[in-house]
C-alpha positions in Angstrom: 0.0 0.0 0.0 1.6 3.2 -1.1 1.7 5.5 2.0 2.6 8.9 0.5 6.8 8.8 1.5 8.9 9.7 -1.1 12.7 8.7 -1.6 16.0 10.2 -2.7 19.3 9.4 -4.4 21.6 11.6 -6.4 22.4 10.9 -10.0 25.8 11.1 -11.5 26.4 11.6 -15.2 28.6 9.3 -16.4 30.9 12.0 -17.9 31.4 13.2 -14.2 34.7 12.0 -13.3 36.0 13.1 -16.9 34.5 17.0 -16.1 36.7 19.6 -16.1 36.1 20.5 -12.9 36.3 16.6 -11.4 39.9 16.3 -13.7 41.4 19.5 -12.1 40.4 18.2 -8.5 41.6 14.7 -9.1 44.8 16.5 -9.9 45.7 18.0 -6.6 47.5 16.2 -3.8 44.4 15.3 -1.9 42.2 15.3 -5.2 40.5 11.8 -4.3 39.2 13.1 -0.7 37.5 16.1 -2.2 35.8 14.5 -5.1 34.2 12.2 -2.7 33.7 14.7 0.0 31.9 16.9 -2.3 29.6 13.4 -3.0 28.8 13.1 0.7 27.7 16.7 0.4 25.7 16.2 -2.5 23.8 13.2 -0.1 23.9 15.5 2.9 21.7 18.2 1.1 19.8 16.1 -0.8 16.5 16.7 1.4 17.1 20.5 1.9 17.5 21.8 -1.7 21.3 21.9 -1.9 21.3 24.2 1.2 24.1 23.1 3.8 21.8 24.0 6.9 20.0 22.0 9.6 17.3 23.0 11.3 16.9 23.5 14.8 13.0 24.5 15.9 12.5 27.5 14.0 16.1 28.4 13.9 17.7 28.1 10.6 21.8 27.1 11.0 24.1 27.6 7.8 26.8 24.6 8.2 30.5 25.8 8.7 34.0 23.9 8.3 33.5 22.9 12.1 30.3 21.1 11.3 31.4 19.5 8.0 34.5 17.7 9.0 32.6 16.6 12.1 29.5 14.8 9.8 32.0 13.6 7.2 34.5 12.3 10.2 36.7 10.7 7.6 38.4 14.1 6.3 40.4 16.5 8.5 39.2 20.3 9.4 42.3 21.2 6.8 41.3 19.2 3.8 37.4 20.3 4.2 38.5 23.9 4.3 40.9 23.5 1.0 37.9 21.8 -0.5 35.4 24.4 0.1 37.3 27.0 -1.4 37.9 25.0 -4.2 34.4 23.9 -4.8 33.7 28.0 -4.6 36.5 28.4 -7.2 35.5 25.9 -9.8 31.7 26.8 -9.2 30.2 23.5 -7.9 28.9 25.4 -4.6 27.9 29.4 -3.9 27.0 31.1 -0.9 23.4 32.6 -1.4 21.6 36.1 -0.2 21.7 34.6 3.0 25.4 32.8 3.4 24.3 29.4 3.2 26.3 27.3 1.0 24.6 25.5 -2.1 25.4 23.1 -4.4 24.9 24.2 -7.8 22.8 22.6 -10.2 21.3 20.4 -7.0 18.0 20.2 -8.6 20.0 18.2 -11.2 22.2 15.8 -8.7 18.9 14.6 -7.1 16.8 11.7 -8.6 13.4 10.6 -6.3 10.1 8.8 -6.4 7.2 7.9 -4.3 6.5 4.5 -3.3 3.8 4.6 -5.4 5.9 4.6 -8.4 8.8 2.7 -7.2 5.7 -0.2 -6.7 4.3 0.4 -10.2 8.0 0.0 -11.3 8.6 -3.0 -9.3 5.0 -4.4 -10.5 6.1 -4.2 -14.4 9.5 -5.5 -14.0 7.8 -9.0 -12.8 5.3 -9.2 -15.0 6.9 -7.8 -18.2 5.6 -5.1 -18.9 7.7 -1.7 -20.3 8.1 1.7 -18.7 4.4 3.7 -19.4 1.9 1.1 -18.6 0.1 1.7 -15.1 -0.6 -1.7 -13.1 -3.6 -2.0 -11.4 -3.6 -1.9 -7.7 -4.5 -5.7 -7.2 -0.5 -6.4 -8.7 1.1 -3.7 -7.5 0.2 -4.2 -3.5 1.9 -7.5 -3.6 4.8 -7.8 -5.5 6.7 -11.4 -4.5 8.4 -13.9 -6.4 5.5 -16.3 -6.7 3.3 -13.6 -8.4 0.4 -15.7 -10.1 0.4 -15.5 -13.8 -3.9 -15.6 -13.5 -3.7 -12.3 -11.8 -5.9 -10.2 -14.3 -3.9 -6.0 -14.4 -5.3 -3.4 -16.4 -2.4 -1.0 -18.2 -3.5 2.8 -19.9 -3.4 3.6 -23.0 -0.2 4.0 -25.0 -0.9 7.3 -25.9 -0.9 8.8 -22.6 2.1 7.4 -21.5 3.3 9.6 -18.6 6.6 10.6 -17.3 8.4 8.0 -15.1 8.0 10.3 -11.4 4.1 10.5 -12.6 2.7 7.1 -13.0 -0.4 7.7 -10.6 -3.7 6.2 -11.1 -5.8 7.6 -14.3 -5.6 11.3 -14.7 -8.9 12.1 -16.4 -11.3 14.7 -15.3 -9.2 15.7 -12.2 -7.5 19.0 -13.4 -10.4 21.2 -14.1 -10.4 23.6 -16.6 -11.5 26.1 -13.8 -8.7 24.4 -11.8 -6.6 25.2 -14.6 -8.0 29.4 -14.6 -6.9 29.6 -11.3 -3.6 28.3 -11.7 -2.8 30.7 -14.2 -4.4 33.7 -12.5 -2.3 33.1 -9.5 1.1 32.0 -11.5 0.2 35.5 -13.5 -0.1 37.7 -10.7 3.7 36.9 -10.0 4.9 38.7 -12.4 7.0 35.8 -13.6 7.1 35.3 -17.4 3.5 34.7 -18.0 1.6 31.5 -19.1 -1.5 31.6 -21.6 -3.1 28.1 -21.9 -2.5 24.2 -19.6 -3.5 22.3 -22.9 -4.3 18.4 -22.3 -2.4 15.8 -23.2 0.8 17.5 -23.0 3.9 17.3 -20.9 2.5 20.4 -18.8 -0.8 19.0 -18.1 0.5 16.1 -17.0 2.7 16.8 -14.9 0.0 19.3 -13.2 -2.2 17.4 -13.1 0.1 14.6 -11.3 0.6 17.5 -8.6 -2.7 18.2 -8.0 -3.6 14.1 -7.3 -1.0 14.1 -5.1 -1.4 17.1 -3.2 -4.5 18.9 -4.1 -5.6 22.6 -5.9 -5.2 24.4 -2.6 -1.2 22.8 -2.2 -0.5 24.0 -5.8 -2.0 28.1 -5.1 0.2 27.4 -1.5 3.6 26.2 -3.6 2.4 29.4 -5.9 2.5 31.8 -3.5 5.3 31.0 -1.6 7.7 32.1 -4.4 7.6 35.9 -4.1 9.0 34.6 -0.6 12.3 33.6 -2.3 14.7 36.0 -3.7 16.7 33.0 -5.1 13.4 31.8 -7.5 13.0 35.6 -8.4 16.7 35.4 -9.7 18.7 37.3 -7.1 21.3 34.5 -7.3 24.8 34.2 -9.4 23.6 33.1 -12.4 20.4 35.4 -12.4 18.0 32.3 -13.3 14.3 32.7 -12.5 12.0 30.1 -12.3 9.1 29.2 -14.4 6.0 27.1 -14.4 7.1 24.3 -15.5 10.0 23.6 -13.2 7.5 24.6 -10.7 5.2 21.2 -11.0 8.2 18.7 -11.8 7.7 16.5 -8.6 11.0 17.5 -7.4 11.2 20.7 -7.5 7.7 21.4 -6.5 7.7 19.7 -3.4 11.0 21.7 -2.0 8.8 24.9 -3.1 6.0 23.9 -1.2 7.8 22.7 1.7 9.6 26.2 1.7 13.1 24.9 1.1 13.6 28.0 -1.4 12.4 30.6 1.1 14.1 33.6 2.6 15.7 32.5 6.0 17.8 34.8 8.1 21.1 32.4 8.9 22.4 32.8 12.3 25.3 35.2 12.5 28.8 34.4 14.0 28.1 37.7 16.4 24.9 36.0 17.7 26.0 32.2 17.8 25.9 32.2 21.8 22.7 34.3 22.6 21.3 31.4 19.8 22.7 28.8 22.4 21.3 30.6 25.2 17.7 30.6 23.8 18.0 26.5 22.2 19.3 25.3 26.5 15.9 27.4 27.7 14.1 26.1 25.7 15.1 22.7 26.3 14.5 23.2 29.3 11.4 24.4 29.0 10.5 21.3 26.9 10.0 22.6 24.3 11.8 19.5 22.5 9.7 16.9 24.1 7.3 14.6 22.4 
């Protein structure tokens, strides 16, 4: 039974280690340790949008040198420092409006699904059947070795294939073309680079409409309005990119919108590290912690 959780790997090309920026590491003295430190990073940040920060309560905390060597134990407080300033150099991380450090391109390291579709993909590789077909929920809740072959599945149509992160159950009738108005209103009133038409049976009604099933209209006007909260979507970063609708509603990338992964945080300063201390002890204390 698919309960809603959704996993994470990253994804390395397979011209990676070739890269210019991969060769010219592999090239220094301690070239091996910062290729795969900067690997552990990439699986360190692959739940919080690239963003080396933890949370604490409410309380946003950037990660320094101090509190990468001590996560990745294996590399001294000397080689993580040489490697940070030579992931900044070659431009595989950047500090944003806020300090945080970020991988670049993190949106393009990170690979997920949802259980639903990891079933679905589990469900056709024992019965035979290729990427794009949808199995029926009577295969798909049991997927064992001794599958019976009298097991009846139902598969859709050919020509609605979907994208592999959107195999869901049938998507007919469930993004409304009111639905649809009030997307565009909102996504309008941005003043993003507009959009005129959602036109079924395309990539872009699709994968709305996969967002909506999953989350609902009311999640997809939240994730909406919880851009003009993020200077980094609104292209205040280095390379001045700006988001548009349809990164928006790619699974990924909309549910780190939605979950606010993207939004303006004030980092703690250095200055105010200790009064930060001070408040986390009283309100452990407190309980504040507790289940």
């Amino acid at each position: 039974m698919a309960t809603g959780k959704r996993y994470f790997w990253i994804k390395l090309k397979s011209t990676f280690m070739t890269s210019d920026a991969v060769d010219f590491l592999m090239g220094q003295p301690d070239g091996a340790n910062y290729v795969v430190l900067y690997q552990m990073l990439c699986l360190k940040t692959i739940n919080t949008g690239g963003k080396l920060e933890r949370h604490i309560g409410e309380i946003i905390i950037p990660y320094d040198e101090t509190k990468i060597q001590r996560d990745c134990k294996w590399f001294s407080i000397d080689t993580v420092r040489v490697a940070l300033n030579l992931y900044k150099a070659l431009g595989l991380i950047y500090a944003d409006q806020d300090g945080v450090l970020c991988l670049t391109g993190h949106e393009d390291l990170v690979g997920s699904e949802t259980d639903y579709a990891e079933k679905q993909r589990r469900a056709r590789s024992k019965t035979g059947l290729p990427p794009g077909y949808n199995v029926s929920a009577d295969v798909s809740s049991d997927v064992s070795e001794n599958v019976s072959t009298e097991i009846e599945y139902r598969v859709r149509d050919q020509s609605k294939s979907l994208e592999k992160d959107d195999l869901e159950p049938s998507d007919e009738g469930s993004c409304r073309p009111e639905d649809r108005q009030s997307i565009i209103t909102a996504w309008n009133g941005l003043g993003l680079s507009p959009i005129t038409k959602i036109v079924p049976e395309t990539t872009r009604y699709r994968q709305l409409n996969a967002r909506i099933r999953e989350y609902g209209l009311d999640k997809v006007l939240e994730a909406i309005a919880q851009i003009p909260k993020s200077a980094f979507l609104r292209g205040q970063n280095q390379k001045g990119w700006i988001i548009s609708f349809d990164w928006l509603i790619k699974p990924n990338n909309f549910c780190k919108v939605l979950e606010g992964q993207y939004t303006d945080r004030k980092p703690m300063a250095a200055a105010g590290k200790e009064a930060t201390v001070d408040r986390l002890s009283r309100l452990m204390r407190e309980g504040a912690f507790d289940e």
